[in-house]
C-alpha positions in Angstrom: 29.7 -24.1 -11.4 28.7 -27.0 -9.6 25.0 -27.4 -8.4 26.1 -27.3 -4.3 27.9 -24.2 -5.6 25.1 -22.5 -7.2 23.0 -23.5 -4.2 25.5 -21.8 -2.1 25.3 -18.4 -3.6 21.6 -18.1 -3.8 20.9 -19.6 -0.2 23.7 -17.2 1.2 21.5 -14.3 -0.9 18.4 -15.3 0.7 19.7 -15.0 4.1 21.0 -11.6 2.8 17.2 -10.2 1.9 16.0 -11.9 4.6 18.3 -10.2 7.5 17.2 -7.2 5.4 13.4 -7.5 5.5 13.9 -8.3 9.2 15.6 -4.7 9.6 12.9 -2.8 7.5 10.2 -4.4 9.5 11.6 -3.9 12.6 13.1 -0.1 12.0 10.6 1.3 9.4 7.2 -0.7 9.2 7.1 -1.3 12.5 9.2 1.1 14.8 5.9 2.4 16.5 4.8 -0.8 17.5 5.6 -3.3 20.3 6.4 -7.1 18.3 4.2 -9.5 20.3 4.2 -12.4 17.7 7.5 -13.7 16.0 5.9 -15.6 13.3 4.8 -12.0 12.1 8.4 -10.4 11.5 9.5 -14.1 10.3 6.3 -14.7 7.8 7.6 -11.0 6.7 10.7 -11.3 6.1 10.6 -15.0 4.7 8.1 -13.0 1.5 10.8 -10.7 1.2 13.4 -12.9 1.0 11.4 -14.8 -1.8 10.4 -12.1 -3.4 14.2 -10.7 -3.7 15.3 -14.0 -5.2 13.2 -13.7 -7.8 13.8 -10.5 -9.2 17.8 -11.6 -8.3 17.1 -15.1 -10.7 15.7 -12.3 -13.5 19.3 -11.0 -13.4 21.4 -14.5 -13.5 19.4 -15.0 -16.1 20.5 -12.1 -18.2 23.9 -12.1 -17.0 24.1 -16.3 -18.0 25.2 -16.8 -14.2 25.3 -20.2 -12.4 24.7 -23.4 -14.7 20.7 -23.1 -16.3 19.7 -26.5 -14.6 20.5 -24.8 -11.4 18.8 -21.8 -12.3 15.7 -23.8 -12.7 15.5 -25.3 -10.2 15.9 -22.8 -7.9 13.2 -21.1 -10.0 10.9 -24.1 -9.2 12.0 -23.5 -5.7 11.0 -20.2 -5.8 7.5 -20.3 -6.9 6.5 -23.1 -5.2 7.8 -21.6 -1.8 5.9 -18.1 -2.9 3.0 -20.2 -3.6 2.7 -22.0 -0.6 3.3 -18.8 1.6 0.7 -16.7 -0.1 -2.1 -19.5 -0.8 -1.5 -21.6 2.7 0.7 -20.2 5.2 -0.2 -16.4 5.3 -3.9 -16.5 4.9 -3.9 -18.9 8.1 -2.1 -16.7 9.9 -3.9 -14.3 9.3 -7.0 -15.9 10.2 -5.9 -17.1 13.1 -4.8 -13.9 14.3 -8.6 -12.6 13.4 -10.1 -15.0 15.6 -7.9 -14.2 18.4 -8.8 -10.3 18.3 -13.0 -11.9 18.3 -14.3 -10.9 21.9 -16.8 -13.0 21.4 -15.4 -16.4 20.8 -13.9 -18.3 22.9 -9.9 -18.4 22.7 -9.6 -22.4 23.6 -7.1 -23.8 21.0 -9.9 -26.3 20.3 -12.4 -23.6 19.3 -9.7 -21.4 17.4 -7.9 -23.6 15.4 -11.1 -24.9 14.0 -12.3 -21.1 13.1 -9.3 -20.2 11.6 -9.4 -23.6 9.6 -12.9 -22.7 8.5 -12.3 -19.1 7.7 -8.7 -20.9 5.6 -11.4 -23.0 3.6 -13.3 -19.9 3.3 -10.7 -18.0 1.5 -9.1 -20.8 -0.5 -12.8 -21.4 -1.8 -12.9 -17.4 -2.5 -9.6 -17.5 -4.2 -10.3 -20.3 -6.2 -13.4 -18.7 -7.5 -11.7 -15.4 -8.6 -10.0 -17.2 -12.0 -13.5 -18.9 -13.1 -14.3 -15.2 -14.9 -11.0 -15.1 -16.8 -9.3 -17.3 -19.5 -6.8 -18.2 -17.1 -7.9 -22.1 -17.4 -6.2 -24.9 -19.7 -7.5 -28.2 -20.3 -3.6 -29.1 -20.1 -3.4 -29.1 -16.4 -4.9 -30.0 -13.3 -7.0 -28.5 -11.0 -4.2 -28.5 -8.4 -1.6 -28.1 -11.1 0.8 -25.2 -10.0 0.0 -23.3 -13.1 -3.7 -22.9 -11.7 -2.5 -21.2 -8.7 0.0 -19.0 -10.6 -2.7 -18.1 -13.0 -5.3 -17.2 -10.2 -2.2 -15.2 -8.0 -1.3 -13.3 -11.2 -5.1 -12.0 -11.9 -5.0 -10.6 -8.1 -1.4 -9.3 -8.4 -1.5 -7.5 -12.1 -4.6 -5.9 -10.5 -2.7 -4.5 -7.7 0.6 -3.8 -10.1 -1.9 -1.8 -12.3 -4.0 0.1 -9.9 -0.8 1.1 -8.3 0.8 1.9 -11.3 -2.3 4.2 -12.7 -2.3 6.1 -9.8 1.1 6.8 -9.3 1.5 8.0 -12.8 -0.8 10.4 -12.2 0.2 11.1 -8.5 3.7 11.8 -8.9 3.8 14.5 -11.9 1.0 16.0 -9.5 2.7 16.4 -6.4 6.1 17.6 -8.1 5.3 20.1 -10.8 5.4 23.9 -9.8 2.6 24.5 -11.8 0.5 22.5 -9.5 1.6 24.3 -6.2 -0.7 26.7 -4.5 0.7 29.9 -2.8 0.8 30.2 0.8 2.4 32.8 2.5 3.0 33.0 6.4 0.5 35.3 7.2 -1.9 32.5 6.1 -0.6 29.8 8.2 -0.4 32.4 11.0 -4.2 33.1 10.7 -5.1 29.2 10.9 -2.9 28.9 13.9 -4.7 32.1 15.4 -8.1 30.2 14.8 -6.3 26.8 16.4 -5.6 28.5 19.3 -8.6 29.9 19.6 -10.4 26.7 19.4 -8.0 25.3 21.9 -8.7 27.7 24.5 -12.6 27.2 24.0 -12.1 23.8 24.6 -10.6 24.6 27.8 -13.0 27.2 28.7 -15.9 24.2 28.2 -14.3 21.4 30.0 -13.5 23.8 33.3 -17.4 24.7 32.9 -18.6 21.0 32.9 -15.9 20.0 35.5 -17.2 22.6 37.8 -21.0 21.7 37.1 -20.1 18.2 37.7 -19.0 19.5 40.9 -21.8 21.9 42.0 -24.2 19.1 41.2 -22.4 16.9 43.5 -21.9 19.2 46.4 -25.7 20.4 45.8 -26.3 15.9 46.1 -24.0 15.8 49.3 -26.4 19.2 51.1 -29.5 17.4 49.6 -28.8 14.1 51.3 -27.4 16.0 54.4 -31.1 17.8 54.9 -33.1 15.5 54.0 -34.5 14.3 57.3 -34.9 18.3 58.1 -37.4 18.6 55.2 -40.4 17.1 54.9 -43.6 18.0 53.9 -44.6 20.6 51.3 -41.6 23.0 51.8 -39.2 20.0 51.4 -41.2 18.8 48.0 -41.3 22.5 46.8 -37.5 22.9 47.5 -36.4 19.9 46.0 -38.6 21.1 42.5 -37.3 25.1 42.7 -33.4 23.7 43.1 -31.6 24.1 39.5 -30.4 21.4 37.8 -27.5 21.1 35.6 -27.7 17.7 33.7 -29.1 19.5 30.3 -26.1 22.0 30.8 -23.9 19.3 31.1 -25.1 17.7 28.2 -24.8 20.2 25.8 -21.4 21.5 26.8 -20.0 18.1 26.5 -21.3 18.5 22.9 -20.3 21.6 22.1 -16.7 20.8 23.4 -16.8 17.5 20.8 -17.6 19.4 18.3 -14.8 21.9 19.0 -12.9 19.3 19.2 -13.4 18.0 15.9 -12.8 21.7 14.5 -9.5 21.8 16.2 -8.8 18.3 14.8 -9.6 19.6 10.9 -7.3 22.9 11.6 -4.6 21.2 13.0 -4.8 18.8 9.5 -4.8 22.0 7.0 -2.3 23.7 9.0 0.4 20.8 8.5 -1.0 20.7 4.4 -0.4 24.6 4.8 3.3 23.8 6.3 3.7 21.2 4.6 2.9 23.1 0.9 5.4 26.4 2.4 8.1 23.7 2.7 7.3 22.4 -1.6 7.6 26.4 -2.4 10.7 26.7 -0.9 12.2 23.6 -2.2 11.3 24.5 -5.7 13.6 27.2 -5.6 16.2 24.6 -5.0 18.9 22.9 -7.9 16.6 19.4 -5.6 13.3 21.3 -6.2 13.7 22.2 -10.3 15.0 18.5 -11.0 12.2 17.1 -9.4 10.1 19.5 -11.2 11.8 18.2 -14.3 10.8 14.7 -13.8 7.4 16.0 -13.2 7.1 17.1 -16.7 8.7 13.7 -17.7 6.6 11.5 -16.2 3.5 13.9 -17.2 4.5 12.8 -21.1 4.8 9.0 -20.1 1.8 9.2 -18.4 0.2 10.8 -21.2 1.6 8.2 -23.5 1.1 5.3 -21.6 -2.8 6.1 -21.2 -3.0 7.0 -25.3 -0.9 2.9 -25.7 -3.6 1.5 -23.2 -6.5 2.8 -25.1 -5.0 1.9 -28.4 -4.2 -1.7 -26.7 -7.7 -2.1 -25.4 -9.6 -0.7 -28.6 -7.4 -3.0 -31.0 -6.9 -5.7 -28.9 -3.3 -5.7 -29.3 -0.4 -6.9 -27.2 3.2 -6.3 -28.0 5.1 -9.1 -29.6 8.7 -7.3 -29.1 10.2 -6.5 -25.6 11.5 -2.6 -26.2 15.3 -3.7 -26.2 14.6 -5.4 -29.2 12.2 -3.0 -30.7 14.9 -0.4 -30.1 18.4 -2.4 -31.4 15.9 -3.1 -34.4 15.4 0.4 -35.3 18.9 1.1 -34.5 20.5 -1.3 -36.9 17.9 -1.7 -39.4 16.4 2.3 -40.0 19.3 4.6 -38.6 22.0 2.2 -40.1 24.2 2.1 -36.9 26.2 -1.0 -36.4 27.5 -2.5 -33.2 27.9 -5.9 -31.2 24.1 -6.5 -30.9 24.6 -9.5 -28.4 27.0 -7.5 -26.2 24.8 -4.8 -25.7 21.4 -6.1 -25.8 22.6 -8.1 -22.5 24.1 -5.3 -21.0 21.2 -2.8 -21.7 18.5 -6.0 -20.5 20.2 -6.1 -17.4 19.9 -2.6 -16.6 16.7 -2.0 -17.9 15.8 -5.0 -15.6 17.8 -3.6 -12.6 16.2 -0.7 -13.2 12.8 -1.9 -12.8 13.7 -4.5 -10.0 15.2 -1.3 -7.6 11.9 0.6 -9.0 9.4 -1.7 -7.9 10.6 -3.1 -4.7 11.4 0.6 -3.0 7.9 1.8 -4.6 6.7 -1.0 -2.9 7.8 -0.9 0.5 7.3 2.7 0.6 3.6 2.2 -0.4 3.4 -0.5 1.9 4.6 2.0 4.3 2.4 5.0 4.0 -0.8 2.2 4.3 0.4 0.4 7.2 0.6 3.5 9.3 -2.7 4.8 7.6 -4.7 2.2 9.4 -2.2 0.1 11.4 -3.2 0.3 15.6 -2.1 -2.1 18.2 -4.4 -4.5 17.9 -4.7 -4.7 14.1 -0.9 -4.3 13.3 0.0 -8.0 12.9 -3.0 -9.0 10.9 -2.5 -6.0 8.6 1.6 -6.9 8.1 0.6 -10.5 7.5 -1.9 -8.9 4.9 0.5 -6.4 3.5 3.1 -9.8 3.4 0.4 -11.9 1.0 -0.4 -8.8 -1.1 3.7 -7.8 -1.7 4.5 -11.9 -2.9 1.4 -11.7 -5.2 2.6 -8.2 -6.4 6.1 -10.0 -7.2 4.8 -12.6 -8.6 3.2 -11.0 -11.2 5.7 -8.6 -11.4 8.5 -11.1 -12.9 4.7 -12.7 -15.3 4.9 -8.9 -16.7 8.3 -8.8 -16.8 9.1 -11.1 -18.8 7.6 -9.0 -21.8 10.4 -7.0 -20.8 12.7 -9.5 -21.7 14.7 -10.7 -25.0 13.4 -14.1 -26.2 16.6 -15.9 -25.5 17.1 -14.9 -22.1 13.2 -15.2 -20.9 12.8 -19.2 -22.1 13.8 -20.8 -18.5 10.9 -18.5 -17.1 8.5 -18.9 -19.4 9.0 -23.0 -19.3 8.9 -22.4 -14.9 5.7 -20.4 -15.3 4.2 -22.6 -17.0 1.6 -22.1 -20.1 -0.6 -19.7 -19.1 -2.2 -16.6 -21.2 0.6 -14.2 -20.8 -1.2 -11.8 -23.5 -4.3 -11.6 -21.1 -2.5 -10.9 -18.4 -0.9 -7.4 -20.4 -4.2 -6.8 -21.9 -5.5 -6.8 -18.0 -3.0 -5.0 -16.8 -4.1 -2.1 -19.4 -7.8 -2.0 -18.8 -7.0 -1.9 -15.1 -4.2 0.3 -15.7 -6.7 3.3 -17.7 -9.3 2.6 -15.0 -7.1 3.3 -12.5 -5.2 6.6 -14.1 -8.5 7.9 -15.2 -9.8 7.7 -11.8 -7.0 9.6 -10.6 -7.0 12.3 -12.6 -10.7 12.8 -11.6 -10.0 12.6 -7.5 -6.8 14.9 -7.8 -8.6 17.4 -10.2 -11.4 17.7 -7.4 -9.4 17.7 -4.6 -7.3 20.0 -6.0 -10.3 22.8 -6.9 -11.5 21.9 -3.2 -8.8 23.6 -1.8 -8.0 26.9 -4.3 -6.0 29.7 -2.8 -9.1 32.0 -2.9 -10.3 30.0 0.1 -7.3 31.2 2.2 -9.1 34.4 2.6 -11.8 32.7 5.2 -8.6 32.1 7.8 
């Protein structure tokens, strides 16, 4: 194919991810909010975009689609665009968007674009800093050289790939296993709706006693006023001292009622996780619920083995020098004696291994991106925290296709490792690891409390 050709297809792609990070933003991340700022849903859905293409070059490169000159630079493209949205564009924006939501400073464009430019220096100074503690650095290349930025983008991004990665190996096996259900029947959930209610109609009962002390205390200001001129002297003095006051009553009401308040708050949580838990009980009982249940046990044994080939990683300071189709085809052929076309199917097993984890990571993604936006998203705060969820996803893909390419046969990885650049793709796996145990480890701990936090013996206090 011709380069305009090649050009073509991928530009006609990008307007494809792009019309479909506008609809996710606009139907999913961001159906409870009001859009006030277009640059948000565009900054958005121009990472997505990126991000898409990168994962879709992966894939032309297995496949040996459009001519490899084309495919690199479109690769070049790619990165440097990513680059420049992660490093320059959304960090501004995000800035600038802080020092609007400031009270305190004054919004003249003067005053804010010079804030924002010095909170921009700020962070590039910050960012800069963070690859100094790692052998990320080669005497080869610039300071500004584009394999410095890569290398400081990937330490941040196999961070996040690894801390999500630990967690949700641990997370999912957790959530869809029987074994790890607790039983609750519907006379519990009917007993914590009884106390609900109960703390409901307290709540009531307090805020019709301070409403009607509010308004004793002001008819009993409207009489005082009224007589006043009447009484003077001793009796008016002595009056004025005997007549009851109900300031202290108010007082503690009101804080009995917030406290109430906060107890309804908590019941109204464990009643859903109650709900919530019935609903996991009777969908395990489903052909849905045993499959899932299934995986559970499947991804408990990766898990399992992926911690045991971290430690062993770490301890030995190893790092793989095979990608696993490889590995596998060479245990195939060489120790089980099987023979086949190993070209034909090493490209078509690379490509879905690859598609595999391309559809993996970016609905993972989005739906973890998801769950936190609406965790700590309000109206004020929602366009900062996209614009931050926007830098934090094109870092993640970034150093999702750096990792990647491990997963990679050596003939089909060599455009991307000459785009990349020469950086220390072993530290980068060996990172991932330590980060990777950290992050399991952790999780086992915090689900393992949280689940003796809650056993089914404390269902007897409802």
């Amino acid at each position: 194919m011709s380069f305009l050709v090649d050009s073509f297809i991928v530009f006609v792609s990008q307007i494809l991810f792009f019309a479909f990070g506008w609809v996710f933003f606009l139907k999913q991340l961001f159906k409870n909010y009001e859009v006030h700022q277009l640059v948000v849903i565009v900054s958005f859905s121009i990472t997505f975009s990126l991000s898409c293409t990168m994962f879709e070059l992966i894939i032309f490169e297995i496949i040996d689609f459009l001519d490899s000159s084309s495919r690199y630079f479109h690769w070049m493209l790619e990165l440097i665009a990513m680059l420049l949205a992660v490093i320059v564009v959304l960090p501004f924006y995000i800035a600038y968007f802080i020092v609007g939501n400031i009270k305190m400073v004054s919004q003249k464009p003067y005053t804010r674009t010079g804030l924002t430019f010095g909170i921009w220096f700020a962070f590039v100074y910050l960012f800069w800093k963070i690859g100094d503690p790692f052998p990320i650095h080669s005497p080869k290349h610039g300071i500004f050289s584009m394999e410095q930025c890569i290398g400081r983008v990937g330490v941040v991004g196999v961070t996040l790939m690894a801390l999500l990665s630990g967690f949700g190996a641990v997370n999912y096996p957790y959530t869809s296993m029987f074994v790890f259900l607790r039983n609750v029947t519907a006379s519990d959930i009917q007993a914590l709706e009884k106390r609900l209610m109960q703390s409901m109609d307290m709540i009531v009962m307090k805020k019709k006693r301070i409403a009607q002390a509010k308004r004793d205390m002001n008819l009993r200001a409207g009489t005082t006023n009224v007589t006043s001129s009447n009484s003077s002297g001793i009796w008016g003095m002595m009056k004025s001292l005997t007549s009851p006051s109900s300031t202290e009553n108010i007082s503690a009401l009101k804080e009995e009622a917030e406290a109430l308040e906060e107890l309804s708050r908590q019941l109204f949580l464990e009643s859903v996780d109650l709900h919530n838990m019935q609903e996991r009980i009777h969908e395990s009982k489903t052909l849905k619920g045993k499959y899932f249940n299934f995986l559970g046990y499947f991804f408990s044994g990766y898990c399992i083995w992926k911690i045991f080939m971290a430690t062993i990683n770490i301890v030995f300071d190893r790092v793989g020098k095979k990608d696993p189709i490889t590995r596998g085809i060479e245990i195939a052929v060489v120790y089980l004696g099987i023979q086949f076309d190993v070209k034909f199917w090493m490209q078509h097993i690379s490509f879905l291994l690859v598609g595999i984890i391309v559809i993996t990571s970016i609905r993972g993604l989005l739906i973890t991106l998801t769950k936190f936006f609406y965790a700590i998203a309000s109206n004020k705060s929602s366009s900062i925290i996209v614009l931050a969820l926007a830098q934090i996803m094109g870092m993640y893909f970034v150093s999702s296709v750096l990792l990647m390419r491990m997963n990679m046969p050596l003939e089909y990885r060599s455009i991307i490792t000459e785009v990349l650049g020469d950086l220390q793709f072993n530290f980068y796996h060996r990172w991932f690891d330590v980060i990777f145990l950290v992050s399991a480890l952790s999780s086992i701990g915090f689900l393992y409390i949280a689940h003796k936090q809650a056993p089914e013996k404390h269902f007897d206090r409802y």
